[in-house]
N, C-alpha and C positions, 0 to 999 in steps of 0.2 A: 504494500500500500504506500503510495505517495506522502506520507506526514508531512513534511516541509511544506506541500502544497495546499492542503489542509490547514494549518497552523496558520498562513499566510491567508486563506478563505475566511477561517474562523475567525481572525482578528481582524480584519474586514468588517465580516459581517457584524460583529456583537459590537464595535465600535460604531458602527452606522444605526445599528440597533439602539441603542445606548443614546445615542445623539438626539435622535427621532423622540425618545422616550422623553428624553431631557428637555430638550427644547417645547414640548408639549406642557411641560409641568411648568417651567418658567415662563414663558408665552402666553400659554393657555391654548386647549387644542383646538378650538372653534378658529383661534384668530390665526395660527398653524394651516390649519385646513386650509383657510381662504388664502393665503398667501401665495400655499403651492396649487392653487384649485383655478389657476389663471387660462383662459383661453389662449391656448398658442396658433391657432389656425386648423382650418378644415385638415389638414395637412397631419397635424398631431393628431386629430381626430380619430381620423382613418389608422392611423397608426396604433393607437391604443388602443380602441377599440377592438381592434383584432390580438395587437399584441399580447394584450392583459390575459387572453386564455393560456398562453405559457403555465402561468400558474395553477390550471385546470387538475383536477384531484385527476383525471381520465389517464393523465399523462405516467402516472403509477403501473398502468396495465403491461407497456408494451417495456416498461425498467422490468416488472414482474417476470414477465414471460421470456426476455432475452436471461435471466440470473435463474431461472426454473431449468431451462434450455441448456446451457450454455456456460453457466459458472457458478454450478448448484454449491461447493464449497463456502460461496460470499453470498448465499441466500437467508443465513438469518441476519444479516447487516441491513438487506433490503426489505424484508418482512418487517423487520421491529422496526425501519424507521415510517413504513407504509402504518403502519399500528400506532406508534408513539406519536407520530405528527397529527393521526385525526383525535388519536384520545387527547393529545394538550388542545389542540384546535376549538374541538367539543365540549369541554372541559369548559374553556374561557368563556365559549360563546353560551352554553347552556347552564351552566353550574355558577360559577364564579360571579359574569356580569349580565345574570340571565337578561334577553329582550336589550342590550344596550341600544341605544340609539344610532341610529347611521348620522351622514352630515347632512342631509336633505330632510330630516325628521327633527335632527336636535335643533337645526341655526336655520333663523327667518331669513330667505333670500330677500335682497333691498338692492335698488341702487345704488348704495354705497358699498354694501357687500353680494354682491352678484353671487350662486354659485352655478360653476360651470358644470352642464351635463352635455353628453354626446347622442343625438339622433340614434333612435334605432338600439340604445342600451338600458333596459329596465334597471332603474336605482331600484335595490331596496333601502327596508326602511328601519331593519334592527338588526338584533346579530350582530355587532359591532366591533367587539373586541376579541379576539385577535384574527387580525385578516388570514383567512384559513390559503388564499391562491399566495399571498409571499411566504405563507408557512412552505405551502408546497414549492414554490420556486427555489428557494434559498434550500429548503433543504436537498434538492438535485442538486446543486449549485455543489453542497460542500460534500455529497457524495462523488460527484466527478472529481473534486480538487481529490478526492480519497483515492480511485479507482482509476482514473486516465495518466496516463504515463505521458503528458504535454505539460511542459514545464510552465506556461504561459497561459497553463488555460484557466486560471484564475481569475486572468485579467478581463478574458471575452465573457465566460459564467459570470462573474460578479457583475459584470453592466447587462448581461441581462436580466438575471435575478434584478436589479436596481430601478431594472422598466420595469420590468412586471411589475414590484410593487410599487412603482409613482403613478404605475396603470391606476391601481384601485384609490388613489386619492385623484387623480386628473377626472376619472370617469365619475367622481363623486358619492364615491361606494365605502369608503374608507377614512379615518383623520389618520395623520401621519402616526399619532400614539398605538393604533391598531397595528400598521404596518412595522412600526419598531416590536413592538410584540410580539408578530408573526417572525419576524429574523429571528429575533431572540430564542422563540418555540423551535424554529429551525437549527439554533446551535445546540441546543436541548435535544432537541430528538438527534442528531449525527453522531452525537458525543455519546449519548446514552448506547446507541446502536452498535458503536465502535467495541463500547465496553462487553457489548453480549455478544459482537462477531467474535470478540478475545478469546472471551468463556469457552463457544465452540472450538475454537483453535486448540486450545489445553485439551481439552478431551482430546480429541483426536488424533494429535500428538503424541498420546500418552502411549 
């Protein structure tokens, strides 16, 4: 496994995570939200709108089925983090801050604070914390930095995990405090999963 590239992912991520969280609490996440929630053109539009499904839970099937297939050895690394990311996911959104408010429910849109949504993408309106698509992005993100043997591929994963989740605050599904929570969930779940691929490893070994 790649560590060095890992390490390098993970302190990425929990830093940008961290930030997000931080700035939300000093800030305030409504006023956060509107900040990054700015119309960039038809242009970005199109782009996020599409982009944002990166983060789609769907995207678990076809990581499943190539490590079923193909590299059954690193299959409880990918099970427990397919497992651990929906139970923290679930967890925040159902248990912890049941029904949170999204940004289009919690904050009065005004002309002074517009907020921007995209044609053709259904906001919802609860389920708030923690954005479950940058849980799933990020954490592909720091299982590649784990499993690909590209010294560099930190640097393209992490700007894409980084759209995906400015997808869910641009498309006005999410406050940035969500999205630092989902990274965060994300270092959570790799970390935890690393530790139960180990487990396997000893046995096996022995």
């Amino acid at each position: 496994m790649n560590l060095s590239a890992f390490r390098t992912g993970a302190t990425l991520s929990i830093s940008t995570g961290m930030i997000l969280i931080l700035f939300s609490f000093l800030g305030g996440k409504e006023d956060l939200f509107l900040l990054l929630n700015h119309d960039l053109g038809s242009s970005a539009d199109f782009f996020f709108k599409y982009f944002t499904h990166a983060g789609d839970g769907i995207f678990w099937v076809p990581v499943a089925l190539y490590f079923i297939f193909y590299k059954r050895k690193l299959l409880p690394l990918v099970l427990s983090a397919i497992i651990l990311s929906t139970l923290l996911v679930q967890t925040g959104k159902k248990i912890i801050y049941p029904n949170e408010a999204r940004p289009t429910a919690a904050i009065e849109s005004t002309l002074q604070n517009p907020i921007h949504t995209v044609k053709g993408v259904t906001v919802h309106s609860n389920n708030s914390f923690p954005s479950g698509h940058t849980t799933t992005a990020f954490s592909l993100f720091l299982l590649g930095c784990l499993l690909l043997p590209y010294t560099y591929f930190w640097l393209i994963g992490f700007t894409a995990a980084l759209l995906a989740g400015y997808s869910r605050i641009y498309l006005a599904q999410h406050f940035p405090l969500d999205v630092g929570g989902g990274i965060i969930c994300a270092y959570i779940t790799v970390f935890l999963s690393l530790q139960i691929q180990n487990l396997f490893n000893e046995r096996w070994n022995k």
